[in-house]
N, C-alpha and C positions, 0 to 999 in steps of 0.2 A: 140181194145184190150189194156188192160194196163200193168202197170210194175210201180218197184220198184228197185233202186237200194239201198241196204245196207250197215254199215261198216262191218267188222268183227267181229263185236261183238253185230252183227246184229241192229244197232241203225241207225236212221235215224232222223235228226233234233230231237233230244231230248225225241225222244221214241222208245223204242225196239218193237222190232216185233218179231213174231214165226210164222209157217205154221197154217194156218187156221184162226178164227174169230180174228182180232182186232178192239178194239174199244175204243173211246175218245169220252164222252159224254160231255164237256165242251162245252159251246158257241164255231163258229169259230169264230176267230180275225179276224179282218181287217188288214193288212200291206201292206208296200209297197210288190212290184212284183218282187223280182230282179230274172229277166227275163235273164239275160247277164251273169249273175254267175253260176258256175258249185255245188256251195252249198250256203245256207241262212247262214248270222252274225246267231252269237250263240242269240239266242232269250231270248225276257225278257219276252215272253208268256207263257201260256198252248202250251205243244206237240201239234202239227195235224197230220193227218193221209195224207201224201202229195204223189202223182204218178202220173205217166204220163203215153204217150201214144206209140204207134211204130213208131209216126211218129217223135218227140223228145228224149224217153228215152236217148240213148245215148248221147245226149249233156251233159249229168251230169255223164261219164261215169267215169271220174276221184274223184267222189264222194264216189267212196266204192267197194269193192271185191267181193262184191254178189249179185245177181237178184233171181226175182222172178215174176212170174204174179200176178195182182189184180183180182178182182172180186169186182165187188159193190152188195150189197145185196139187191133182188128187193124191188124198194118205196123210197131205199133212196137216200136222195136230194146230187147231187155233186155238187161241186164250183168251177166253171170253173175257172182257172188261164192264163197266158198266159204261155203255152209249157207244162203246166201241171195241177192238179186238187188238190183238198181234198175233203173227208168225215167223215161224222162220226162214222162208222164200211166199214172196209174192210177186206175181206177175201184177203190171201194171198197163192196161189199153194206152190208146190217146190223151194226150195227156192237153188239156184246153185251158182256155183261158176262164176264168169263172165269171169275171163279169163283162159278161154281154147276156143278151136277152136270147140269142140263142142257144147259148148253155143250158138258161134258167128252162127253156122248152125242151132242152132234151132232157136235162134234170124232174121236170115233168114228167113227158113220157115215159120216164123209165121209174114212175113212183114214188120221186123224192120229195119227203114232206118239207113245202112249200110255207109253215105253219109252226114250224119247230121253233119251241121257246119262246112262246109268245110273239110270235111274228117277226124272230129276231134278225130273217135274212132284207127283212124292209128297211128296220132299224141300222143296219149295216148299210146298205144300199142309198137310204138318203143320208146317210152320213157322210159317204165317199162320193155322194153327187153326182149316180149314177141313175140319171132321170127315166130312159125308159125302164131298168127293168121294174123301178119306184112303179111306174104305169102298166109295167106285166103283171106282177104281184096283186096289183089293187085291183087289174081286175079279173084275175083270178081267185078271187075271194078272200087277199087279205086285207088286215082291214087298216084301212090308213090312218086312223085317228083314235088308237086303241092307247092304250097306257096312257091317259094323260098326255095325249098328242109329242111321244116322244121321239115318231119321227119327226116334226114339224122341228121341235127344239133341236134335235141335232143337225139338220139342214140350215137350221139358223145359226148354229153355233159354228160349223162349218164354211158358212157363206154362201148356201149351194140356191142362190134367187130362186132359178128354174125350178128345182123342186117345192123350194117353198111354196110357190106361185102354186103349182100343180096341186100339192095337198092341200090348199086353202080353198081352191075350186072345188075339191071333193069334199070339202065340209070339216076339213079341220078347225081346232075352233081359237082362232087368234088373239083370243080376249080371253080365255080361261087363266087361273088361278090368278088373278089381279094381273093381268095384262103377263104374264110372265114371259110369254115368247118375247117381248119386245124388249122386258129386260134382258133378256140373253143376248138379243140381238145389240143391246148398248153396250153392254158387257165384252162380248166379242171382238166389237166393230166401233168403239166408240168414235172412229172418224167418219163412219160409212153415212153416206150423203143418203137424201130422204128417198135417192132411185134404187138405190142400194140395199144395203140390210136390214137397216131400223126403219123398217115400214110394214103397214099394216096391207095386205093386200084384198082384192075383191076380186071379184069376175070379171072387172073394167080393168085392171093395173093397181097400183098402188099407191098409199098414200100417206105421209108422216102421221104416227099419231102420237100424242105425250101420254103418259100416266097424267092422271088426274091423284 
């Protein structure tokens, strides 16, 4: 099964798209693969028609606010990429919003790993301070306090309380590598009042703490 993630103004590497037939009859290009990045350098090409599959989509999940499913149209030829593909007509379903929790459930049901690149659709999610699907995720078995609790640091770094709060209930750990969440959190927010960012929280609320 494929996908597509979108901007908001429905564009994706330098062509727009809509629900149903797209298509780019130009030669494809040959380029490099960058396989590591979560979007392509602004290109000196023709647009392609670029998506991937359920078992990657989400690595490029910081790439845009919208999904959709592909469809290739039978006969024609795909070009396989690494973590992803192009053609040159794709049909495209409904095209949604990607984050709400209902996406992330239909993105479920339909196989899309939930897990990809180190749990990088959490790390995205409490970054943009998108608390439930933070709470869909974890407890659908990702794990909320994996890398060196770097969702926690980007919730902090973001300003995102709610999540914070949430991941420190599930056991994140607020005092790992010399307090460093809280330096992030001064760092950040060096005005933020003790209700605020630069606090340490617990199962009760939260509460100022210094570095020692």
């Amino acid at each position: 099964m494929y996908f597509i993630i979108l901007n908001d103004d429905l564009t994706h590497d330098g062509y727009t798209y809509h629900e149903g037939l797209n298509e780019n009859l130009e030669p494809l290009n040959e380029k490099p693969d960058f396989e590591e990045l979560d979007f392509d350098p602004e290109p000196d090409f023709a647009p392609e028609l670029f998506f991937s599959d359920e078992e990657n989509i989400l690595k490029y999940c910081n790439s845009g606010n919208k999904i959709a499913t592909v469809t290739v149209p039978k006969g024609e030829d795909i070009v396989t990429m690494t973590n992803k593909y192009k053609a040159h007509r794709i049909i495209l379903g409904e095209i949604r919003d990607l984050w709400t929790v209902e996406t992330f459930q239909w993105l479920k049901q339909c196989g899309v790993n939930l897990h990809v690149r180190k749990d990088s659709p959490l790390l995205f999610a409490a970054a943009k301070g998108h608390l439930e699907i933070v709470k869909y995720l974890i407890k659908h078995g990702v794990n909320g306090h994996q890398e060196y609790d770097t969702a926690l640091r980007l919730a902090v770094t973001n300003g995102h309380l709610n999540v914070i709060k949430y991941l420190a209930k599930k056991g994140a750990n607020l005092h790992s590598h010399n307090d460093e969440v809280f330096g992030f959190a001064v760092k950040q927010h060096p005005r933020g009042d003790s209700e605020g960012h630069v606090c340490v929280l617990d199962g009760s609320g939260c509460s100022p703490h210094k570095r020692g």
